[in-house]
Structure formats: structure tokens, C-alpha cells
VEXMARLUM-137442 format. One line per 8 residues: number of its first residue (from 1); their letters; for each residue x, y, z of C-alpha. Coordinates in steps of 0.5 Angstrom, whole numbers, plus 2048, in hexadecimal, padded with zeros to 3 digits. Layout:
BEGIN
NUM	A	X:Y:Z; ...
//
This chain:
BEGIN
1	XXXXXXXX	794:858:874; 799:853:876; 797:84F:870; 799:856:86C; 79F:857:86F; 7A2:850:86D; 79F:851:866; 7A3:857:865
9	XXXXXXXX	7A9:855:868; 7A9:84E:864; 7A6:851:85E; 7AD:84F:85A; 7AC:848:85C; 7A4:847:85B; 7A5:84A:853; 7AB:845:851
17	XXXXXXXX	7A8:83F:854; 7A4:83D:84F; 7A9:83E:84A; 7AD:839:84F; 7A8:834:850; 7A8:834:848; 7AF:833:848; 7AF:82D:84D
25	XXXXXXXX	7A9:82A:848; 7AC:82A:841; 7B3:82B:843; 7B6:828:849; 7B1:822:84A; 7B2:81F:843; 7B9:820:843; 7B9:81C:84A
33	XXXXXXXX	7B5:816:847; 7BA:816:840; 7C0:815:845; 7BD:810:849; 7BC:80C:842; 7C2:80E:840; 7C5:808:846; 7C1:803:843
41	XXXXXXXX	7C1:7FE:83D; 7BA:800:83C; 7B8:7FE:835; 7B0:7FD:835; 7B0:7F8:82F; 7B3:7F3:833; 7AE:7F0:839; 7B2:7EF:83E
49	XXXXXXXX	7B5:7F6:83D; 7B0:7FB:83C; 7B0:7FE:842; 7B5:7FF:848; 7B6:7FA:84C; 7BB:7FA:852; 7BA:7F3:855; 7B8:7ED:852
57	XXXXXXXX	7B1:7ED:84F; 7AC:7E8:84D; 7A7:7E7:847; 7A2:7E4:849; 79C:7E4:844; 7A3:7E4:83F; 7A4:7DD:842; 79D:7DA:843
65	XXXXXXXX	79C:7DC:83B; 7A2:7D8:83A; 7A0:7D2:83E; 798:7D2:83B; 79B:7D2:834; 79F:7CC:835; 79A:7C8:838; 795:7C9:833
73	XXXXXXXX	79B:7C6:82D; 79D:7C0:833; 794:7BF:831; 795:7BF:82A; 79B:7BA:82B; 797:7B6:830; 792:7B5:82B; 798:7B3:825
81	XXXXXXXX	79E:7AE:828; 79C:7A7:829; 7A2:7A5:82E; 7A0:7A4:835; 7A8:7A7:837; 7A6:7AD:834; 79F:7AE:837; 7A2:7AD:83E
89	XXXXXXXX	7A7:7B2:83C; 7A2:7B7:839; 79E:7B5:840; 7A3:7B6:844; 7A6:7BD:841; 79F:7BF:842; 79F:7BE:849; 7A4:7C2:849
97	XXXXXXXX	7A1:7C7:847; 79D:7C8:84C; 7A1:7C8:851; 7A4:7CE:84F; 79E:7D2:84E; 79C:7CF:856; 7A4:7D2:858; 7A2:7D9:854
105	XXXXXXXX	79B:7D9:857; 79F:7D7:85F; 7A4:7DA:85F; 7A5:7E0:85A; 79E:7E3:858; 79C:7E9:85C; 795:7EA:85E; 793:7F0:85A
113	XXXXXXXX	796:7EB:854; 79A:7EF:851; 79C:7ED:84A; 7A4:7EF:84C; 7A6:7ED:853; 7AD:7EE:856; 7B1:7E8:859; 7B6:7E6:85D
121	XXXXXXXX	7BD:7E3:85A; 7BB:7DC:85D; 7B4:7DC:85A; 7B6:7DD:854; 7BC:7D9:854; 7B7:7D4:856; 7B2:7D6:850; 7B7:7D6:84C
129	XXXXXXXX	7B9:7CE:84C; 7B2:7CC:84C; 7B1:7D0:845; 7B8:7CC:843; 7B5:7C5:845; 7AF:7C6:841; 7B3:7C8:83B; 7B7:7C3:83C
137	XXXXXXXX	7B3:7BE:83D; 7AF:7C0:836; 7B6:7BF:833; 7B6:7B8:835; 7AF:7B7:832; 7B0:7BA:82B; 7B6:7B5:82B; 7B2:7AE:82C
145	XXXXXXXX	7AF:7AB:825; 7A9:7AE:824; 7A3:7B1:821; 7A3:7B9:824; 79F:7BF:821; 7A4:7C4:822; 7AB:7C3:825; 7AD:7C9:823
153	XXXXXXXX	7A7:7CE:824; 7A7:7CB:82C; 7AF:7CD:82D; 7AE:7D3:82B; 7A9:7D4:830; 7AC:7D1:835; 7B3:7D6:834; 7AE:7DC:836
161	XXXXXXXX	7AF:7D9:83D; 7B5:7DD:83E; 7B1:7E4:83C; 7AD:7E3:841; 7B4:7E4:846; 7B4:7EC:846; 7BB:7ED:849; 7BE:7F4:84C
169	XXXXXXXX	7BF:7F7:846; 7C3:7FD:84A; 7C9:7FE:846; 7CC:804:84B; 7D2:808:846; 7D1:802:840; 7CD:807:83B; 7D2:80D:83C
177	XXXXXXXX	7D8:809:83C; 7D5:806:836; 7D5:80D:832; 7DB:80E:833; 7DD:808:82F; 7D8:809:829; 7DB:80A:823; 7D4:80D:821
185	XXXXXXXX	7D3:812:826; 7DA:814:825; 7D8:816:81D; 7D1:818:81F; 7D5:81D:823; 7DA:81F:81E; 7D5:821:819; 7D1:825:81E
193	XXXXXXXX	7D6:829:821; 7D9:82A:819; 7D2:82C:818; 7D0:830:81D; 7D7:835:81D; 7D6:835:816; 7CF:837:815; 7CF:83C:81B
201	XXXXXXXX	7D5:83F:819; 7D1:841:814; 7CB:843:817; 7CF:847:81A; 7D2:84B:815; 7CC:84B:811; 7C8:84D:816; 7CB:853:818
209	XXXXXXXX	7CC:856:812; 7C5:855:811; 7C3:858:817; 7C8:85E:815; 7C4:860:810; 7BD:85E:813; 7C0:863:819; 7C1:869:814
217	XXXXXXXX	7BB:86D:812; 7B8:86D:80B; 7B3:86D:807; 7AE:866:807; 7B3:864:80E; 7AC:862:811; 7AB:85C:80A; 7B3:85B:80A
225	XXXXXXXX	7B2:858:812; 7AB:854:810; 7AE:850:80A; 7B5:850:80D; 7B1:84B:813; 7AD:846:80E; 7B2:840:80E; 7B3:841:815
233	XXXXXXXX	7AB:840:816; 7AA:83B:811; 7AA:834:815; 7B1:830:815; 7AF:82A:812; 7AA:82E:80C; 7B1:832:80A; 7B6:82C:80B
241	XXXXXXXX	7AF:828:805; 7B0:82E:801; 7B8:82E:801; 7B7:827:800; 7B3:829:7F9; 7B9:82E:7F8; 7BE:829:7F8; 7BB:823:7F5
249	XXXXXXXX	7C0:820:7F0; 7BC:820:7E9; 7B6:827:7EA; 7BA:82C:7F0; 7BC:831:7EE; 7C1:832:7F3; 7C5:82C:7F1; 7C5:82E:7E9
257	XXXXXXXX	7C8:834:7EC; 7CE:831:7EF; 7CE:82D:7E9; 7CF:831:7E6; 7D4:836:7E9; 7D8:82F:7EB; 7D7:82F:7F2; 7D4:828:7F0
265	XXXXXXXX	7D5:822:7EB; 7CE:821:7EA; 7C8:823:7ED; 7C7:81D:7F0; 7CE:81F:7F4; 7CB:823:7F8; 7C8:81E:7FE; 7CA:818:7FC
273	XXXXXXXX	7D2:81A:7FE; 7D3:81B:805; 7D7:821:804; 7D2:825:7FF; 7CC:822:804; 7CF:826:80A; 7D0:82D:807; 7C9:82B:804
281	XXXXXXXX	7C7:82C:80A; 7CB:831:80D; 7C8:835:808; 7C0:834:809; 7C3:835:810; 7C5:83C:810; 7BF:83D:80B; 7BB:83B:810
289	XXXXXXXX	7BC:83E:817; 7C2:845:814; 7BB:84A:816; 7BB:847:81C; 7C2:849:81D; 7C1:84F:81B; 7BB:850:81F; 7BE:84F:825
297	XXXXXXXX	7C5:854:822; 7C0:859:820; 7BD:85A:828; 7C3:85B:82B; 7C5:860:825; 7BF:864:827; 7C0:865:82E; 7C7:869:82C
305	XXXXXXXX	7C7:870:82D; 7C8:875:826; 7CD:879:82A; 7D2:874:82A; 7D2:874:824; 7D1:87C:823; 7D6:87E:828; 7DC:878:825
313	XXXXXXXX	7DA:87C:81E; 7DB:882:821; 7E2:87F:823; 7E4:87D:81C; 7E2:876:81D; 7E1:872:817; 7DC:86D:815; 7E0:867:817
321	XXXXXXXX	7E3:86A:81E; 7DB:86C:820; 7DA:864:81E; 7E0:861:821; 7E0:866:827; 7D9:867:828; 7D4:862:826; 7D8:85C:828
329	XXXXXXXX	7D9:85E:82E; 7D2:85F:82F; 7D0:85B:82C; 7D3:854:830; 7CD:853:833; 7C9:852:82E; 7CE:84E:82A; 7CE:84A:830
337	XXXXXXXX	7C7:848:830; 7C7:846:828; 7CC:842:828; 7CB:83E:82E; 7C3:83E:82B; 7C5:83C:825; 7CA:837:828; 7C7:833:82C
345	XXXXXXXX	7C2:833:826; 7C6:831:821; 7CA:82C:825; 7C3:829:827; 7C1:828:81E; 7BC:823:81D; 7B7:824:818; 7BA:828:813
353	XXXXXXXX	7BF:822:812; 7BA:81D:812; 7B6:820:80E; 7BB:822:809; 7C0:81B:809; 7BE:817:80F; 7C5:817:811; 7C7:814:80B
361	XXXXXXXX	7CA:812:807; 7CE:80D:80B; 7CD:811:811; 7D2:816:80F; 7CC:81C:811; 7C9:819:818; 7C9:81D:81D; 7C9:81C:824
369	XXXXXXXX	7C3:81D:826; 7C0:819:81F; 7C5:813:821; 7C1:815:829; 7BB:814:825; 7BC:80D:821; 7BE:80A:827; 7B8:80B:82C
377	XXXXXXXX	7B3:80A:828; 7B5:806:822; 7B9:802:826; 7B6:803:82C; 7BB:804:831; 7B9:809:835; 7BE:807:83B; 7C4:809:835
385	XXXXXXXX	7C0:80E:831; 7BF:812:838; 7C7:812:83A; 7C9:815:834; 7C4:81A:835; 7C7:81C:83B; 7CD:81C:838; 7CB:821:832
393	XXXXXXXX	7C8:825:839; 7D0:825:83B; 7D3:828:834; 7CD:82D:835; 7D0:82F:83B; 7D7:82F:839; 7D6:833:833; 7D1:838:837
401	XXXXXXXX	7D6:839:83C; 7DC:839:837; 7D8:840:834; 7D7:843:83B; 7DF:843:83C; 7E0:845:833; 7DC:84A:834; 7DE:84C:83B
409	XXXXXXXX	7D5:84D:83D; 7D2:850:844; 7CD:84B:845; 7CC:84D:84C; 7CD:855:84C; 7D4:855:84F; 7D9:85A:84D; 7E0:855:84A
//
């Protein structure tokens, strides 16, 4: 009975925690890991950085590699040099060796062996010029006259001994105060807020008028609604290779037509100019995600009572007044939504520019999120992929909180 009551009276709670332990999952937790990236220099295809290293840290199986490789060349040199004061020298290298695998096994290596061992400063200072004198010492070798098999494969070798010391790599405020001095995310940013004003201006305006239409009754309204959504429907990256098609310089059909109207010299103009290329793509854009725009105009028309419109007829309202004094006001809301949706979509673009121009040409159509994208994982570079990620997050927010305050939207239920 008890249980009942608390039930009922937490009903509100026990029905939105699933939704909260969800958002805590696929939300919260990973923008949680990028911003600890995001403070440090992590770039997984460089070994001593490839994770996150507060203090100095040690490769150890790196370091035993290294030390087996070269004594397996000193063998083969053993068996060519003919001086005694050579073999002495390889001898005594090797000997040197030994000790350094007997002051990692004393005083770094764990119990559990683990192949990256955090270290003291004092143990890898102390590491660190027991490794310089070996490297030093080769260096001596090598300049004696006599036969070796492979001085240079040797050296090579031995310069993995620094790869081996995996220092901190915590870069605290570097990354982003890295981006604000790259002149590439400050293109890349350029473009994007210039594609994304422009194409959802757009939208806007298109999406409106056809949720207009779609809104008023008339024969075959139920077919004009399903076709009006297919290019929404089609996956982004299968019509960004159709628009491709459409604009290719010698068969698109798109590109002849410009052509041939003179909005293009050539048809191959149209994406190999950075100009045409952007409003290539701000016209597949528009194509592709107006109906879903629409869509969300076209709910919040239909919640708005006939009588309204009734009553200011009656008045002597005019067309233009029952849009202007009626359906906007009311329809803030929903403008609100669309807006904000297809902003933070818009601003987020990815696949439909790498589709189209992979950013090209000359980087003049990269946007943000794709510039994002070459780093972490072409570069790998995941401690400044991730800072500039969370520094597209902060613009998301600016601009969400810019509409709130354009539009003047409620969104906690107050009156203003």
C-alpha cells in the first residue's frame, strides 16, 4: 500500500527516468570524454601520445624492442669487423645494454607487467641518459674504420629509445587557444555561417509557402504531402551522388542548364569554382531538407482555429492582414522549432559537402564539422579534433540562444 502511494505520488519522476538515463548515456557521457580530450595533445598515430598521460610514463615493451633490435645488428657486426678496438666497443655497448634492461626490470617494471608503466622524474631522467649513452656510444662505433653491416639501420634503431619516454601530454587551454589562431578554422567557419544563413533563409521562405499550400484544402492534398517529402526521405549522402550527377561538367544536366542561361562560363564551373560550388551546394541543400521544413510549419499551422480567420474576414481583414496579424503570431512557435532544427543541422553539414566537393576546391567549401572530421581522423588528432568540436557545441548555443531572444519564445511556460 505504501509502495502504491509513493508510485503515485513519484509517477512524473519514474516516467522520465528512462528518458534521463538516456540522455545521460548518449549525451552527457560522451560530451564529458570529448572535453577531457579536448585538454590534451592526443594524436593516436604518435606513440608516446596516444593516450592521456598526466605524468611521465614509460614504454617498456617499446624500449625492450628497441634494445633486442640492436643487439641482433651488434651480432651481425660482431661477425664482420676484424679490429680488436671495435670488438671491445661492440662488447662493451652490449654490456650496456644489459644494464638497462636490469634497471628497467629493478626499478621501473611492475608485477603485473604492464607494457606502459608510469615513472618518477628522477627514474626517467635516469633512464633517459642511460639511453644517450648507448646512442652515444653507437656513434663512436660507427666512426672507427671498419667493416659494418648496416650503420644506418642501427641508428634508426636506437633513435626509438626516445619514443619509448612517453611524457605528459596534458596541453590544459593550448587546443583551444590554438583555434583561435588558425586561420583554417576561421575559413571553415566563415563558409559555414554563410551557408547556413543563407540556406535556411531559404528553407524558411520555401518551406512556408509549401506548407501554405499543403495546409489549405484541395483535391489530391493527401499526394501532394507524400511526394512533397521524398527528398527529405532520400538519405543524405545517396542525393548529395545524385546532385553529383547533376552537376557533373560534361553529361549534368544542371550544369548545361546554367550554362546555358549564363549563370556559368562552362559547365565545368559549377564545382570547380569556389563561388558556383558553394551555391551548388546550397541549392541540393534547400532541395533536400525544404519538406522537412515545411513539415514542421505545416503542424503548427494546423493547430490554428478556423475562426480566426473567420471572425478577421468578417472584419474585413485582408489576406495579407490574417498572415501578418494572425498566422505569424501564431505561429512563432513552430518557426521557432524549424529554425533552431534545421540550424543546428545546417551549421553541423558533413556529408552532403564531402559528397559533393570534399571541401574543395582548395578548401573554399570545408566546413567546420569536415574540417573536424579531417582532423580526428585523418590526422588523428583527437585532443584538437575534440576542442574544436566543443567549440562548434558554443556557437550551437549562441545561436540557439540568439533565436530565443529574436523570437522572444516561452520556453519555461511564464507569461513575459
Amino acid at each position: 500500500m505504501k509502495f502504491s502511494k509513493w508510485v503515485d505520488k513519484n509517477a512524473g519522476y519514474i516516467l522520465v527516468l528512462p528518458a534521463v538515463i538516456f540522455i545521460i548515456l548518449f549525451s552527457i557521457a560522451p560530451i564529458m570524454g570529448t572535453l577531457r580530450y579536448a585538454f590534451f595533445d592526443m594524436q593516436l598515430n604518435d606513440q608516446s601520445r596516444n593516450d592521456m598521460y598526466m605524468k611521465s610514463n614509460v614504454n617498456i615493451a617499446l624500449n625492450q624492442e628497441t634494445i633486442d633490435y640492436i643487439n641482433y645488428y651488434l651480432d651481425i657486426d660482431l661477425d664482420l669487423v676484424q679490429k680488436d678496438a671495435t670488438i671491445s666497443k661492440i662488447d662493451e655497448i652490449k654490456m650496456d645494454l644489459i644494464e638497462l634492461e636490469n634497471f628497467i626490470a629493478e626499478e621501473i617494471a611492475t608485477a603485473d607487467l604492464r607494457g606502459v608503466v608510469q615513472v618518477s622524474e628522477d627514474k626517467q631522467n635516469a633512464l633517459i641518459g642511460r639511453q644517450e649513452l648507448i646512442i652515444k656510444k653507437l656513434e663512436e662505433l660507427y666512426q672507427m674504420e671498419d667493416e659494418f653491416y648496416s650503420p644506418e639501420d642501427t641508428m634508426a634503431v636506437a633513435s626509438e629509445f626516445e619514443t619509448s619516454i612517453i611524457k605528459s601530454n596534458f596541453s590544459g587551454g593550448a587546443n583551444f587557444a590554438k583555434i583561435l589562431t588558425d586561420t583554417r578554422v576561421h575559413s571553415t567557419l566563415k563558409f559555414t555561417l554563410v551557408f547556413t544563413i543563407i540556406s535556411v533563409f531559404a528553407e524558411l521562405i520555401l518551406g512556408l509557402a509549401l506548407a501554405l499550400i499543403m495546409n489549405k484544402p484541395f483535391k489530391g492534398r493527401s499526394l501532394v504531402r507524400t511526394f512533397s517529402l521524398i527528398p527529405w526521405a532520400i538519405p543524405t549522402s545517396v542525393a548529395a551522388l545524385m546532385w553529383c550527377y547533376l552537376y557533373n561538367g560534361s553529361s549534368g544536366i544542371i550544369s548545361n542548364i546554367f550554362t546555358t542561361l549564363g549563370f556559368i562560363p562552362s559547365p565545368a564551373a559549377l564545382l570547380n569554382s569556389s563561388k558556383n560550388a558553394l551555391w551548388a551546394i546550397i541549392i541540393a541543400d534547400v532541395w533536400k531538407t525544404t519538406p522537412y521544413m515545411a513539415l514542421l510549419l505545416l503542424g503548427g499551422l494546423q493547430v490554428i482555429p478556423n475562426s480566426l480567420y473567420e471572425s478577421s474576414a468578417i472584419e474585413g481583414a485582408s489576406k495579407w492582414q490574417q498572415f501578418r496579424y494572425i498566422t505569424l503570431p501564431l505561429l512563432k512557435p513552430s518557426i521557432f522549432v524549424a529554425l533552431l532544427f534545421r540550424t543546428l543541422d545546417a551549421f553541423r553539414v558533413l556529408d552532403l559537402i564531402y559528397v559533393l566537393t570534399g571541401g574543395g576546391p582548395g578548401g573554399s567549401t570545408e566546413s567546420l564539422s569536415l574540417y573536424a572530421y579531417k582532423v580526428m581522423f585523418s590526422q588523428t588528432r583527437f585532443g584538437y579534433g575534440s576542442a574544436m568540436v566543443l567549440v562548434m557545441a558554443l556557437v550551437v548555443g549562441i545561436i540557439t540562444f540568439i533565436y530565443i531572444k529574436a523570437l522572444n519564445v516561452d520556453l519555461i511556460g511564464e507569461k513575459r
